[in-house]
Every structure is written in C-alpha cells, then in structure tokens.
DRENDO-1510 file (C-alpha; in Angstrom, 1 decimal, always signed):
<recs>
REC; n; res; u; v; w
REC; 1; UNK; -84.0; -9.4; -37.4 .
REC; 2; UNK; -82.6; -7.0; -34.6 .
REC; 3; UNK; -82.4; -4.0; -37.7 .
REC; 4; UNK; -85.7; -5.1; -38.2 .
REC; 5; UNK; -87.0; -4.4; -35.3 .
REC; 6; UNK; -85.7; -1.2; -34.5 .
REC; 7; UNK; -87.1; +0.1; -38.3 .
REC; 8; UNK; -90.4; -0.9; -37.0 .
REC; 9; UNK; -90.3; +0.6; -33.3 .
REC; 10; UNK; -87.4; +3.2; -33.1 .
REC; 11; UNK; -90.0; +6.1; -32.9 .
REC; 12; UNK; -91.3; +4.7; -30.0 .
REC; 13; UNK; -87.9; +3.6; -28.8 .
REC; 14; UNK; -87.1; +7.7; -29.1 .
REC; 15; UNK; -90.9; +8.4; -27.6 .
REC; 16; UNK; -89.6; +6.5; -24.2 .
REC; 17; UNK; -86.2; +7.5; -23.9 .
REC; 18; UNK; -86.8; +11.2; -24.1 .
REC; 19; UNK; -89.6; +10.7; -21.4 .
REC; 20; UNK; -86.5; +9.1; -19.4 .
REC; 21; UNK; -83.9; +11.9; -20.3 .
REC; 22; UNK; -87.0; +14.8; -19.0 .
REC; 23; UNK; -87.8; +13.0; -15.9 .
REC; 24; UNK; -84.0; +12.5; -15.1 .
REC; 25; UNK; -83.3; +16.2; -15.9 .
REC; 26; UNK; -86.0; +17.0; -13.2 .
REC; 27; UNK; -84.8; +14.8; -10.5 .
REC; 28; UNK; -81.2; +15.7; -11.2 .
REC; 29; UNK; -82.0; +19.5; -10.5 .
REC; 30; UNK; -83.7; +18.3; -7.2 .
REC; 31; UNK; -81.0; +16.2; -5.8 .
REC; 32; UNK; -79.4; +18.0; -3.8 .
REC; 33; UNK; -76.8; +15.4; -2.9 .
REC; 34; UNK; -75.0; +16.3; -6.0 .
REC; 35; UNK; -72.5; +19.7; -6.3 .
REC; 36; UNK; -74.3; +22.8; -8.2 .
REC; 37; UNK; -71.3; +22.4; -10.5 .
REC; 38; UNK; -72.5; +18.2; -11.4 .
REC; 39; UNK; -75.7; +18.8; -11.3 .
REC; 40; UNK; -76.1; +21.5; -13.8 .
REC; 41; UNK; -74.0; +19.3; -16.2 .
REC; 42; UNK; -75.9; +16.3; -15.9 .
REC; 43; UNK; -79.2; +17.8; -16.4 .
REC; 44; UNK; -78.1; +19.7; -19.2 .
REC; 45; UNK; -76.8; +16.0; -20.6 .
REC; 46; UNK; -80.2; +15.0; -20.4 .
REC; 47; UNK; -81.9; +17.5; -21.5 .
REC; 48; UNK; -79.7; +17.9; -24.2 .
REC; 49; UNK; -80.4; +14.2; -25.2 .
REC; 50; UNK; -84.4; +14.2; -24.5 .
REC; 51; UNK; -84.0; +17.0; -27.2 .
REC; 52; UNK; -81.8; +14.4; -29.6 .
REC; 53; UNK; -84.1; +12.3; -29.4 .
REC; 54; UNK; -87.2; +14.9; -29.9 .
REC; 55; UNK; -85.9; +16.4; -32.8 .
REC; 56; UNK; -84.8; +13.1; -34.8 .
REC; 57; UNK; -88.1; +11.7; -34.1 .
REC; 58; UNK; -89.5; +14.8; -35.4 .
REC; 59; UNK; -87.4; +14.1; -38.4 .
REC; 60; UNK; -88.8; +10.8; -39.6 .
REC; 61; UNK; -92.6; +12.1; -38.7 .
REC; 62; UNK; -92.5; +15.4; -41.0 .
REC; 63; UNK; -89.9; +13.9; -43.9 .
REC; 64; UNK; -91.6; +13.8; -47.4 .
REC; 65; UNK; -94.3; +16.4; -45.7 .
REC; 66; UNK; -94.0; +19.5; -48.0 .
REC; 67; UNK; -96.3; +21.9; -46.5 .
REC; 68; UNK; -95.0; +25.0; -44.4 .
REC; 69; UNK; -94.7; +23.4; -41.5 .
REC; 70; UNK; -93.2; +20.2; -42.7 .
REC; 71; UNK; -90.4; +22.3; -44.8 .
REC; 72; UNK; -89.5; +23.9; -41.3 .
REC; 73; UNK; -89.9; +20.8; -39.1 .
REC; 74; UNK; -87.6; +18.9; -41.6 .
REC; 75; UNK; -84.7; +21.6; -41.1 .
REC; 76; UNK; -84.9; +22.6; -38.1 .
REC; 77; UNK; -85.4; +19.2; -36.3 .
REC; 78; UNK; -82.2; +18.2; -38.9 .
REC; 79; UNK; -80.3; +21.0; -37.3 .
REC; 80; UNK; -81.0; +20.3; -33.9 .
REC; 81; UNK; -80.2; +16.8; -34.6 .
REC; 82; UNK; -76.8; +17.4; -35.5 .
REC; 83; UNK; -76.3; +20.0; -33.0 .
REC; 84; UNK; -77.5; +17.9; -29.9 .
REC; 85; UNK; -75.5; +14.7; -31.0 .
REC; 86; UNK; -71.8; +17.6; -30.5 .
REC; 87; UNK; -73.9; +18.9; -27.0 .
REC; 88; UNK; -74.2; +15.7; -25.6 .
REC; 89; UNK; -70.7; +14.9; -26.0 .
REC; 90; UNK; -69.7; +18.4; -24.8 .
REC; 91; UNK; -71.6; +17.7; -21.8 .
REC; 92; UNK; -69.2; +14.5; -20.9 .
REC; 93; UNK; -66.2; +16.1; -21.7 .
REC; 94; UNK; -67.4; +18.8; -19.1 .
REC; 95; UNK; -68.7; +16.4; -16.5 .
REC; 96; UNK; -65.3; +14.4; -16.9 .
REC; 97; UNK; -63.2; +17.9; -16.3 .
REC; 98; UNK; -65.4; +17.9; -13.0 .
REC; 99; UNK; -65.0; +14.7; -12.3 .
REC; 100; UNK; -61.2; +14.2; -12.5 .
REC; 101; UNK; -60.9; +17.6; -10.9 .
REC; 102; UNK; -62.7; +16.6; -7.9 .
REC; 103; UNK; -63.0; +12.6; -7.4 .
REC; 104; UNK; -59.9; +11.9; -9.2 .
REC; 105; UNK; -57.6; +14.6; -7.3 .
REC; 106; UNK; -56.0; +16.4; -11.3 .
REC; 107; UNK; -55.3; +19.8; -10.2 .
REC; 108; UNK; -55.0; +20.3; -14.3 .
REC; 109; UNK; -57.2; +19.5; -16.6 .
REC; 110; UNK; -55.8; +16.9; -19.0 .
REC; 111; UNK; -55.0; +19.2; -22.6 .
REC; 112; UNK; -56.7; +16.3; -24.0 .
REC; 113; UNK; -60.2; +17.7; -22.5 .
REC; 114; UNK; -59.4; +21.2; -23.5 .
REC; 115; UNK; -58.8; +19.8; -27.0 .
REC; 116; UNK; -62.4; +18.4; -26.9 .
REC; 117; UNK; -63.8; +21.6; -25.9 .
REC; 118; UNK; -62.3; +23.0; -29.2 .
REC; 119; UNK; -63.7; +20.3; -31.4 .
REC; 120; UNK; -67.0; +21.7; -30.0 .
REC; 121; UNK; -66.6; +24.7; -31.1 .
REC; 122; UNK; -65.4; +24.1; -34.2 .
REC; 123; UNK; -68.4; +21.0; -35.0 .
REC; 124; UNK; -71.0; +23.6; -34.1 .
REC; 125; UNK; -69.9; +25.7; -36.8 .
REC; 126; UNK; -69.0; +23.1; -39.5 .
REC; 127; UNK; -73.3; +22.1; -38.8 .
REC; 128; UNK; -74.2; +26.0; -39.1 .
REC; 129; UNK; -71.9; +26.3; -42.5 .
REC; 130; UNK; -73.5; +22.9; -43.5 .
REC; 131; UNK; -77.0; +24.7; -43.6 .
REC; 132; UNK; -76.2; +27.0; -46.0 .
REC; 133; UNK; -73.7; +25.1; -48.1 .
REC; 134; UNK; -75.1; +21.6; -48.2 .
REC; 135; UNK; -71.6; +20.0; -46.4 .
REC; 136; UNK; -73.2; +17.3; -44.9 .
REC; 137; UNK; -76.9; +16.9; -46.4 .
REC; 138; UNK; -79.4; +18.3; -48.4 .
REC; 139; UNK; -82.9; +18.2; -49.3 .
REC; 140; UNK; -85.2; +16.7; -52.1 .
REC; 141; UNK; -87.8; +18.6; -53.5 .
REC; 142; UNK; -90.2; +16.3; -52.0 .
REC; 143; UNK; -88.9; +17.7; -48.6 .
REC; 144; UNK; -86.7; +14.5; -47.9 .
REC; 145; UNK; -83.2; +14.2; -46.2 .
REC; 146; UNK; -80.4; +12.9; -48.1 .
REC; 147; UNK; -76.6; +12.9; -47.3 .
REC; 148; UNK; -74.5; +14.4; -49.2 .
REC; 149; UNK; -70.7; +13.4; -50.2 .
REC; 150; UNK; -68.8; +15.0; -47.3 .
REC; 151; UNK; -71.8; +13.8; -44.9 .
REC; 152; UNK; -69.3; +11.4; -43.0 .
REC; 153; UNK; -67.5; +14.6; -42.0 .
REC; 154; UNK; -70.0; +14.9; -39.7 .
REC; 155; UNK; -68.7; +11.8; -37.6 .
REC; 156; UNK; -65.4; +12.8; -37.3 .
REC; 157; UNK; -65.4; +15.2; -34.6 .
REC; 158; UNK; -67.7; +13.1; -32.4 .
REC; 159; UNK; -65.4; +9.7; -32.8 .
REC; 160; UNK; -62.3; +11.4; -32.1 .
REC; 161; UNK; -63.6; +13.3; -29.1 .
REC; 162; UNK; -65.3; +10.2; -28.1 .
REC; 163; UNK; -61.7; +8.3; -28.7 .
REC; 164; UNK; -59.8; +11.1; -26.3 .
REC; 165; UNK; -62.5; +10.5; -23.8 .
REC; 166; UNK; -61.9; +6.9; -23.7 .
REC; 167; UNK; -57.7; +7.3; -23.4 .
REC; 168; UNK; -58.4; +9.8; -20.7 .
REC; 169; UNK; -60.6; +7.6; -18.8 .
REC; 170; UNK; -57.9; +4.3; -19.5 .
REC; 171; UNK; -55.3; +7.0; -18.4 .
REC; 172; UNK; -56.4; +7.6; -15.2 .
REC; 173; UNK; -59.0; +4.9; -14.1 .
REC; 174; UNK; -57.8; +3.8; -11.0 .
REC; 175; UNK; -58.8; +7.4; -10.1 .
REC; 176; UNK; -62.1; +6.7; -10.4 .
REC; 177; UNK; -64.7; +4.2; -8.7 .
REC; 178; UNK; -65.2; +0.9; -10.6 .
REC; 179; UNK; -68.7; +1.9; -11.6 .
REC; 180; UNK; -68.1; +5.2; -12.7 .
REC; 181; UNK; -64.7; +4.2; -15.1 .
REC; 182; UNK; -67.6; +1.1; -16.9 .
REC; 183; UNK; -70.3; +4.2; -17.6 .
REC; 184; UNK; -67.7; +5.9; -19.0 .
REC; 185; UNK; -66.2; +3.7; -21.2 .
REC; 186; UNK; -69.5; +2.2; -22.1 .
REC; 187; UNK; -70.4; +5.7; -23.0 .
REC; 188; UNK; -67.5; +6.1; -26.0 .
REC; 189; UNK; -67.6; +2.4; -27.2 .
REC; 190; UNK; -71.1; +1.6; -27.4 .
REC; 191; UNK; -72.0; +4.8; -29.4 .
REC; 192; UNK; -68.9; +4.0; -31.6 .
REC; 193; UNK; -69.9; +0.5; -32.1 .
REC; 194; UNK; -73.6; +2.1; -33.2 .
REC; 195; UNK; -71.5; +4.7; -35.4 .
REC; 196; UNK; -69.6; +1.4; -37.8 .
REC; 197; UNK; -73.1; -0.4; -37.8 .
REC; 198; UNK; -74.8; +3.0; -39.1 .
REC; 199; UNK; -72.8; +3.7; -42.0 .
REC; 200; UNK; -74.3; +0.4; -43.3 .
REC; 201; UNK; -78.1; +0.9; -42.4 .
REC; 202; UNK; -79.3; +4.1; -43.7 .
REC; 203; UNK; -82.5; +5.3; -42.4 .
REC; 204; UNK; -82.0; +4.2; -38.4 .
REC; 205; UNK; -80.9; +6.6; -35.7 .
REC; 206; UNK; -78.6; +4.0; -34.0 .
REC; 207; UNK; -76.0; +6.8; -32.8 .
REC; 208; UNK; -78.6; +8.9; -31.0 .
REC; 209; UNK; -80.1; +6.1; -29.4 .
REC; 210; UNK; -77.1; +5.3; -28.1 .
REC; 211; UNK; -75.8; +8.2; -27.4 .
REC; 212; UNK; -79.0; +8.7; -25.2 .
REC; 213; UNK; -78.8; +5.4; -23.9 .
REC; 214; UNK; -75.7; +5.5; -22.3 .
REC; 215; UNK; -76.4; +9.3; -21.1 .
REC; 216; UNK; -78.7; +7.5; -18.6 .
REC; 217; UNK; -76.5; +5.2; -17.7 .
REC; 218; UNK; -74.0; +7.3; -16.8 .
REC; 219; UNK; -76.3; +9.1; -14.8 .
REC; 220; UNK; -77.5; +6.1; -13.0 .
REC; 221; UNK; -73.6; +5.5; -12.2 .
REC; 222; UNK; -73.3; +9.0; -10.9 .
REC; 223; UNK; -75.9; +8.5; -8.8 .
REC; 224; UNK; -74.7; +5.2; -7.3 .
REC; 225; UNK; -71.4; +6.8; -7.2 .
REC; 226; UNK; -72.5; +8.9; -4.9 .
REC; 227; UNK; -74.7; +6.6; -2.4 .
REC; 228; UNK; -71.4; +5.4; -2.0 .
REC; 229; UNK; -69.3; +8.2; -1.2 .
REC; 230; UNK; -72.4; +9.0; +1.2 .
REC; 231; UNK; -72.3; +5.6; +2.7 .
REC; 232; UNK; -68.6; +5.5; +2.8 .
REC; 233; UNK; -68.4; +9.3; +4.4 .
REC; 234; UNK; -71.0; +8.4; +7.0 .
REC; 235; UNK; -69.3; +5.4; +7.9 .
REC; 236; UNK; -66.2; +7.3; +8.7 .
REC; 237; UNK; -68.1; +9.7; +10.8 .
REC; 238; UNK; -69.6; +7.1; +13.0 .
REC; 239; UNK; -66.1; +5.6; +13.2 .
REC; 240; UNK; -64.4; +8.7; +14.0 .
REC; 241; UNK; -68.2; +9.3; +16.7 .
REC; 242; UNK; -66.9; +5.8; +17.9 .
REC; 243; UNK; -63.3; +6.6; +18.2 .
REC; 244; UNK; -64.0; +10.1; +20.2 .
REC; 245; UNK; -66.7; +8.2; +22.2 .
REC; 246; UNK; -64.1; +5.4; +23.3 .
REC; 247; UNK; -61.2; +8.4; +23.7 .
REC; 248; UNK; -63.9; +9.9; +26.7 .
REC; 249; UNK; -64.3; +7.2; +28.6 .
REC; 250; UNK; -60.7; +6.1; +28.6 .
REC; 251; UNK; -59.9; +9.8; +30.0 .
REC; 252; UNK; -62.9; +9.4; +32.8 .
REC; 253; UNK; -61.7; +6.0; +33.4 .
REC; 254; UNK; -58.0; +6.8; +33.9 .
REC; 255; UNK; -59.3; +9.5; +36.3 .
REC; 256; UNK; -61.7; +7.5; +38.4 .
REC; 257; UNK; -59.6; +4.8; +39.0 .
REC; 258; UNK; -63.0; +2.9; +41.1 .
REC; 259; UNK; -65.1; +3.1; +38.4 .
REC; 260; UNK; -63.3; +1.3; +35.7 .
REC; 261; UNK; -65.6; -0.4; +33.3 .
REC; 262; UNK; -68.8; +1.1; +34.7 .
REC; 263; UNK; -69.2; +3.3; +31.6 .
REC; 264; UNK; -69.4; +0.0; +29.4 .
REC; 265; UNK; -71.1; -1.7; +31.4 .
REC; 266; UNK; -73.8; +0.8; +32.1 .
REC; 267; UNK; -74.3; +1.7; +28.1 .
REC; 268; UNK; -74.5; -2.4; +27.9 .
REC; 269; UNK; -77.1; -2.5; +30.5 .
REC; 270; UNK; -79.0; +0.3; +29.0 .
REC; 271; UNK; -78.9; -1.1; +25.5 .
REC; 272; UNK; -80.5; -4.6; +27.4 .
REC; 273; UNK; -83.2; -2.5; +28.9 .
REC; 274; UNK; -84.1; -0.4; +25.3 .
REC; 275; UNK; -84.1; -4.0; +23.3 .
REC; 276; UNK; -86.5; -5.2; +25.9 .
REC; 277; UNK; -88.7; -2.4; +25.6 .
REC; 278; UNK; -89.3; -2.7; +22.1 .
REC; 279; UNK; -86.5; +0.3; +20.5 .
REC; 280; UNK; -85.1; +0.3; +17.2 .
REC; 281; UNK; -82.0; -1.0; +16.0 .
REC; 282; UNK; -80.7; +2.8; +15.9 .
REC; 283; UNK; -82.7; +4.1; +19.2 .
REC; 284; UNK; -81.0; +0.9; +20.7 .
REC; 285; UNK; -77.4; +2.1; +19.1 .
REC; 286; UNK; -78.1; +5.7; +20.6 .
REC; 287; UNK; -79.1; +4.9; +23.9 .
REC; 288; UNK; -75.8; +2.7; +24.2 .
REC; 289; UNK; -73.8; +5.3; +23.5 .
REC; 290; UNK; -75.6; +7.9; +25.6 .
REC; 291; UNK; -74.9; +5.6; +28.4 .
REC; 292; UNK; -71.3; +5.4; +27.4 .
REC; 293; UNK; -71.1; +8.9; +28.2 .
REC; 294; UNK; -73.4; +9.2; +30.7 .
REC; 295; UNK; -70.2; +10.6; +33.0 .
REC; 296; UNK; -68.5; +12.1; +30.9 .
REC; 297; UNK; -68.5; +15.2; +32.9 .
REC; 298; UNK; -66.5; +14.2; +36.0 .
REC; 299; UNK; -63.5; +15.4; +33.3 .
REC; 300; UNK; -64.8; +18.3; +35.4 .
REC; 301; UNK; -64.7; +17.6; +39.1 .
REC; 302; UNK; -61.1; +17.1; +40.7 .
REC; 303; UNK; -59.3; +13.9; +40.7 .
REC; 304; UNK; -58.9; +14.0; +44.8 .
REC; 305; UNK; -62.5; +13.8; +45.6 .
REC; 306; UNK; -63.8; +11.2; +42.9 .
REC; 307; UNK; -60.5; +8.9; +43.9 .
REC; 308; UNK; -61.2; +9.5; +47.7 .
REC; 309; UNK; -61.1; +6.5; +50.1 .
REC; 310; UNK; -64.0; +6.6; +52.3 .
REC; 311; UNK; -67.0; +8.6; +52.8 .
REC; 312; UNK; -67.3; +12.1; +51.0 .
REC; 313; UNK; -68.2; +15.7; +52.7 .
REC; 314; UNK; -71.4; +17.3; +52.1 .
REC; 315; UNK; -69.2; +20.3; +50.3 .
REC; 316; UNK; -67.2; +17.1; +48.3 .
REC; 317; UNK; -70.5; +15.5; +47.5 .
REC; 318; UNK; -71.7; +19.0; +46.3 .
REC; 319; UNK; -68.7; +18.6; +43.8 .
REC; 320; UNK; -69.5; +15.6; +42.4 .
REC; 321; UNK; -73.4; +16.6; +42.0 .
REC; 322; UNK; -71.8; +19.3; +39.4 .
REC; 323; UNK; -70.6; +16.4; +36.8 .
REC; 324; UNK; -74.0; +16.3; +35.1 .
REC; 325; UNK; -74.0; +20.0; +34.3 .
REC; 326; UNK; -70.4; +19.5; +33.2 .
REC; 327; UNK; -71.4; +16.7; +31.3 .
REC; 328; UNK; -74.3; +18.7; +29.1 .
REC; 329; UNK; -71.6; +21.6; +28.9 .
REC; 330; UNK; -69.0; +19.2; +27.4 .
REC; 331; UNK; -71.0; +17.6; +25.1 .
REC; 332; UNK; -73.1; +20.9; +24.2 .
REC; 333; UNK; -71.8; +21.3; +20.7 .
REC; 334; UNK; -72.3; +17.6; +19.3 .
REC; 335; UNK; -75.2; +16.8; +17.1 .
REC; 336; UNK; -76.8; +14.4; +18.9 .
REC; 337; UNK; -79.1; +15.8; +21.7 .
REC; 338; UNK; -79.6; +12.5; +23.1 .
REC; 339; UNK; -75.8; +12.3; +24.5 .
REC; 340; UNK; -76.6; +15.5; +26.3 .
REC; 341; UNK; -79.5; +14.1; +27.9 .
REC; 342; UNK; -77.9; +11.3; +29.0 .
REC; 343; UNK; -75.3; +13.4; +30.8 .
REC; 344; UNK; -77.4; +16.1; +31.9 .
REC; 345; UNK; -80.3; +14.1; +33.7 .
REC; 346; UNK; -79.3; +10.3; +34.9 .
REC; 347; UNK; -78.8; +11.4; +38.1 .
REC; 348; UNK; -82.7; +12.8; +38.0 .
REC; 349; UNK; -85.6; +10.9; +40.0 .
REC; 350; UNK; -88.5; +9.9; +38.4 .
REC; 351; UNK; -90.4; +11.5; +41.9 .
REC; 352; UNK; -88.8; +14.8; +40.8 .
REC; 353; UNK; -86.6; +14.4; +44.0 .
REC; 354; UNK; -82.7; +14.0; +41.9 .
REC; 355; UNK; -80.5; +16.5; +40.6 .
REC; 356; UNK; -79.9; +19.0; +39.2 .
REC; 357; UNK; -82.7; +20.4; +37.9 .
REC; 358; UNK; -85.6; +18.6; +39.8 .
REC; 359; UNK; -87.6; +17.1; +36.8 .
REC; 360; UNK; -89.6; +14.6; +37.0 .
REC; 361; UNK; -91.6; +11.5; +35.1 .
REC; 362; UNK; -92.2; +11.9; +31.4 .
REC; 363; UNK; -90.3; +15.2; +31.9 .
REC; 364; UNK; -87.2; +13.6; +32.1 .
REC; 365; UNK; -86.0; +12.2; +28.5 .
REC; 366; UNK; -86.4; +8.8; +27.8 .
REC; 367; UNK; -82.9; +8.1; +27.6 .
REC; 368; UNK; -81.8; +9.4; +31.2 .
REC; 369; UNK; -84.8; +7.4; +32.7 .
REC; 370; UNK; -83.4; +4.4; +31.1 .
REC; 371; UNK; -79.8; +5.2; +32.0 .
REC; 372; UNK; -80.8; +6.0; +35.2 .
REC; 373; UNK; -82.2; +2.2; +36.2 .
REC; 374; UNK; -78.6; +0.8; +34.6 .
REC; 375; UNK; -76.5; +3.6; +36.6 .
REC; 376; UNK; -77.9; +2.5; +39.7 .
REC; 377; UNK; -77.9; -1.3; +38.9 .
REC; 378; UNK; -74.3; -1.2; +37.7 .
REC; 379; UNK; -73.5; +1.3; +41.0 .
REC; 380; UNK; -75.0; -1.7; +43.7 .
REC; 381; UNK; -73.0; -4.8; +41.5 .
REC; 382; UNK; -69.9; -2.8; +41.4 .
REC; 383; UNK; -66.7; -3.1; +43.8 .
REC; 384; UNK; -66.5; +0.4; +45.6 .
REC; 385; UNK; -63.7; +1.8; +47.9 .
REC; 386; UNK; -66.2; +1.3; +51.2 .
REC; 387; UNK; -67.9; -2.1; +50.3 .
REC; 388; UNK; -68.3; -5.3; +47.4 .
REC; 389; UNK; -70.6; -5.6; +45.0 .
REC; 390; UNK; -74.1; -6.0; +47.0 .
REC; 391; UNK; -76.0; -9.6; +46.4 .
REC; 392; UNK; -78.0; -10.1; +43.8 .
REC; 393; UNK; -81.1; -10.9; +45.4 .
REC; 394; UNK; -80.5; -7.5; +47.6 .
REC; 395; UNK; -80.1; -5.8; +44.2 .
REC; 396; UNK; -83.3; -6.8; +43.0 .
REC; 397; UNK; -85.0; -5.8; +46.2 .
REC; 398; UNK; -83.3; -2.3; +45.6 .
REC; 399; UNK; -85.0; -1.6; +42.2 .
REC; 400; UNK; -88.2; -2.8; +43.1 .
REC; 401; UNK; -88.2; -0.5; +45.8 .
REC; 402; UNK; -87.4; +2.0; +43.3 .
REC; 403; UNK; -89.9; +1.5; +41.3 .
REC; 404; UNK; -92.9; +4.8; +40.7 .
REC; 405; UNK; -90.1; +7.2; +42.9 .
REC; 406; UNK; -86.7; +6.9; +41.7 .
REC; 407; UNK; -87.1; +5.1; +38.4 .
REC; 408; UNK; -89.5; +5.1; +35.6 .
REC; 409; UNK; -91.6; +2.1; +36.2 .
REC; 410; UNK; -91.5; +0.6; +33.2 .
REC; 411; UNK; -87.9; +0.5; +32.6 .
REC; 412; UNK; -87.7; -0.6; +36.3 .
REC; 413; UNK; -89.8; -3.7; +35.9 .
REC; 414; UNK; -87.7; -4.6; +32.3 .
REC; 415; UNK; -84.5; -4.4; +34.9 .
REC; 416; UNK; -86.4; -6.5; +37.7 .
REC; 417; UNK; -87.4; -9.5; +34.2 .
REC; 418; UNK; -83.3; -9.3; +33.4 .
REC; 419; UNK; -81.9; -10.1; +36.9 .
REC; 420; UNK; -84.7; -12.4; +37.2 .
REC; 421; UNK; -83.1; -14.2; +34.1 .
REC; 422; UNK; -79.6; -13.5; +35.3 .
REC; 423; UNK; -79.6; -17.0; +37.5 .
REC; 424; UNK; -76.1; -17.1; +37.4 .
REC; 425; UNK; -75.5; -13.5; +38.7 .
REC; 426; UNK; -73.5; -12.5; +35.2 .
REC; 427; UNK; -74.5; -9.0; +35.2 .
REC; 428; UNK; -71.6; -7.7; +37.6 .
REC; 429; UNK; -68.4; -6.0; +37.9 .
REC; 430; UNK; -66.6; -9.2; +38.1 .
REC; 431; UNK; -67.5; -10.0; +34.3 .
</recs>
C-alpha cells in the first residue's frame, strides 16, 4: 500500500522537497546567526539535495524519450543523480568536522572523518569511470535506465560512510546537544533503512528521498541548536549584567554606611511606578535596574563626606553634587544607555532647576524622571544621620508639592495612588 503510494506520487514528493531544500538554501545564506564556516556547508547540503531531487525527477520524466534532448536529459540527470547522492553525504561529513571541532571541543578531527573525505573522492570517480564503462548502469536503446551487475557497487561507499558517521556520532554524543546527536543519527539510519527496502523495489527513489529528507531535518536541528546556544548565552549575560549590577551596589553600600538598602529599594519603587504607568515587562526590568544604579557614582566622592554626621558644607555638598557625572563616567562603556541616564540625571528637576546639567521636562529621559519621584520618596522614608524616616502623611504632602516643579507629574500622581494604597505605611526603610 505505502510502495503504492509513493509509485503514484514520488514526482510530486521530489517536486516539494526540492522547493524545501531552495528555500532552505536561501534562508541559510541569510542567517546570520550561523558561522560563515556552517553556513556555507549547510546551504551547499541543500542545494546539493534540491539538485538530487531535480535531477532524479528529471530522470523518470525524460526515460524512454529518445529524442535529442531526452538522450541528454536521461544521462546527465543519471549522472547528477549519482553524483549528488556522494555530495550530500560529503556535506555531513564536513558539517560534522565543524561541528565536533567547535560544539564538541576535538581539537583533531576523528581519522574516521578524514577517511570519509577519501571515500568521496574516490566514489566521484568510480561514477565518472561508470559513464564510460557501464560499471553501474547502462542504457536501452529505447533511452531507458537499467542496472547493470556491479550496480550495487554504487551503495557501498555511501553505507559505509554513512556507518562511520554514525560510530562517530555514538563515539562522542555526549558532546553534542540532544537534538543535534537524534538529526544525526536519524540522518545515517533512515537513509540506510531506505537503502535495504530499495534493493527490493526497483523503480522508486527511496534513498534520495531520504537522503533529502533528513537533510532538512538536520537543518531544522541546527537551527534549534542554535536558538539555544543563543538563549542559553544571553541568559548568562544577563546573569553575569545581574551579578556586576549586585557587585555595585554592594561596593556603594559598604561605603555609605546611611544608605544601606536605598539602592533596592529605590529600583523597587521605580519598577512600582513604571508597572503603574503602563511599561513593558522589559522597560519595567530596565528601569529597575537603572534605579539600582542610580548612585553608583558616589564610588567617586570620598568616604568622609558621604559618612559625615551632621549637616554638610557648601564646598562638601559641591562634592556630592559630582556623583551623577561620576555615575555616567562609570557606567559610560556599558550597552545599555538607560543605566547612564539613570545615573547622570535623577538628581535633575522637572522645573529645569536640579543638577547637573539644568534640563528640564520631557528633556530629561524618562527613566531619571521616574527615578527621581522614588529617590526622593525613598530619601523622606529613610533613617538619616540628622532625623527618622518622616510620616507618611507628611511624605505624601511632600510629592504633591512636588508635583509640575520637581517631578514629572505624571509619575508624581502614580507615587501619590501608591502611598494612598500603602495604609499600612509598608513602603519604608524599616521593611
């Protein structure tokens, strides 16, 4: 039933998986993602299998057709058959040398590859020699394949590279990524499996549409393969972001011994404020983190006047207006602009009357005007060396007086609905 089917639909079958193998070979030269190296193999795999698949469906159309152009269809497309079917396989054994030299860590090449390479070599000339001698078929004079004795020559040199393939990927598959070691095992056994059934059902191009087959597969693989590494690498930058982030504040923390906890508590509060105005998950996570570093520059400013009991001097209080430039300076060369702003411009008015540049309303980035209403609030619920956190209700009348000249009135009114909420006084130093 199953051999019936395919009889009665494998040149369509070919029709739609060479259509697959072009538009893979495309996108696989347009993903960037992949290294020059990968990416020239796979496309070549596909190409080289949309052209298996061409060619042996060109095969069956111009068979028995004995004008010109039939007699040179039949030949050549018989050729390139036989040819692609070795190219496709030399196109795993070099995307497996790639692999194992990069994901799997072999600074040699397994000897086993390198034999494959050979068996290449030596297959592409047994199908050239075959064209002039008749080794592994012939034609009728009605212009028709037949196989000749030695024709299961041909299959030798693809199953045993397809069988060193398979003990090299056994060998060394904990090397590899669960997905990538089923593609490639898949990719030997199935084909093999299509190979045995051949033999018995002349007529059928089970190998190459296997072969083919599986050639997308494993590029599918490669492709998830990758998302992973992609996903797996940018989780261990945000880590190591995270790690670095959390290594700051410890060092300003450790230094301004009065200030403990405001950091986190002021990227908390700023994170509140962004949710209630409506950010994004990822706008949310960026404005927490901004906030985390919002002082990051008093690295900067000398441990005797930010530790200082009492009151500071106009020349000490000049000091500490400095950490926001040292803040930008310090965090200059890290990707994410928004951590800059953060540090560079909290201090900023929204009446254009802060420091230390002087800007002013929708001048000011978003993130500092946001930081700026949780600075202040977390400054007035805070212990400081001169007095205790102020009461809430005096809090509240604090940012409302704010509201239009020091902050942003929006983000002032979304810190006026939170305190409002805050019946039992939570948001403070104390928690």
């Amino acid at each position: 039933m199953f051999i019936d089917f395919l009889q009665a639909h494998q040149l369509n079958i070919m029709l739609f998986l060479g259509g697959i193998c072009c538009t893979l070979t495309i996108l696989t030269l347009l993903t960037r993602s992949l290294s020059g190296e990968r990416r020239h193999i796979l496309a070549q795999l596909e190409f080289g299998s949309m052209l298996l698949l061409t060619a042996d469906r060109s095969a069956y159309i111009y068979r028995g057709n004995v004008s010109t152009l039939g007699f040179w269809m039949v030949r050549v497309s018989n050729f390139l058959v036989y040819f692609c079917t070795l190219f496709v396989i030399f196109c795993i054994t070099r995307y497996l040398i790639d692999l194992f030299r990069n994901e799997g860590g072999l600074t040699e090449v397994s000897k086993r590859l390198r034999l494959c390479k050979i068996l290449f070599y030596i297959g592409v000339v047994l199908v050239i020699v075959s064209q002039f001698t008749g080794l592994y078929y012939t034609f009728d004079e009605l212009n028709r394949y037949q196989r000749s004795p030695l024709n299961m020559l041909c299959f030798v040199i693809p199953v045993a590279v397809s069988v060193i393939h398979l003990s090299v990927v056994i060998q060394h598959r904990r090397r590899l990524s669960r997905g990538l070691v089923v593609s490639l095992v898949l990719n030997t056994v199935v084909p093999l499996m299509a190979g045995i059934l051949q033999m018995f059902a002349y007529g059928l191009s089970l190998i190459n549409i296997s072969v083919v087959g599986m050639s997308v597969l494993l590029y599918v693989f490669a492709l998830l393969d990758l998302e992973e590494k992609l996903e797996t690498a940018h989780e261990q930058e945000h880590a190591l972001f995270v790690e670095t982030a959390t290594a700051l504040v410890n060092a300003i923390e450790k230094k301004d011994t009065y200030t403990r906890g405001h950091s986190r508590r002021v990227a908390v509060y700023s994170m509140m404020i962004a949710r209630e105005a409506g950010k994004s998950a990822k706008e949310c996570d960026e404005i927490y983190y901004a906030g985390l570093l919002h002082d990051v520059g008093k690295i900067g400013v000398a441990g005797s006047i930010i530790n200082k009991n009492g009151r500071l001097t106009d020349e000490e209080f000049g000091e500490i207006k400095k950490h926001p430039a040292y803040g930008e300076e310090i965090l200059r060369d890290i990707e994410h602009p928004y951590l800059r702003a953060g540090a560079q411009y909290h201090h900023e008015r929204y009446d254009g009357k802060g420091y230390p540049t002087g800007l002013s309303g929708k001048e000011l980035p978003e993130v500092a005007r946001i930081i700026a209403v949780a600075d202040s609030y977390d400054a007035m619920t805070s212990k400081r060396s001169y007095r205790d956190p102020l009461p809430q209700q005096k809090v509240r009348e604090e940012i409302v007086k704010g509201i239009g000249t020091q902050f942003d009135p929006e983000f002032a009114e979304i810190m006026v609905g939170l305190i409002d909420r805050d019946v039992h006084y939570s948001m403070r130093e104390s928690n």
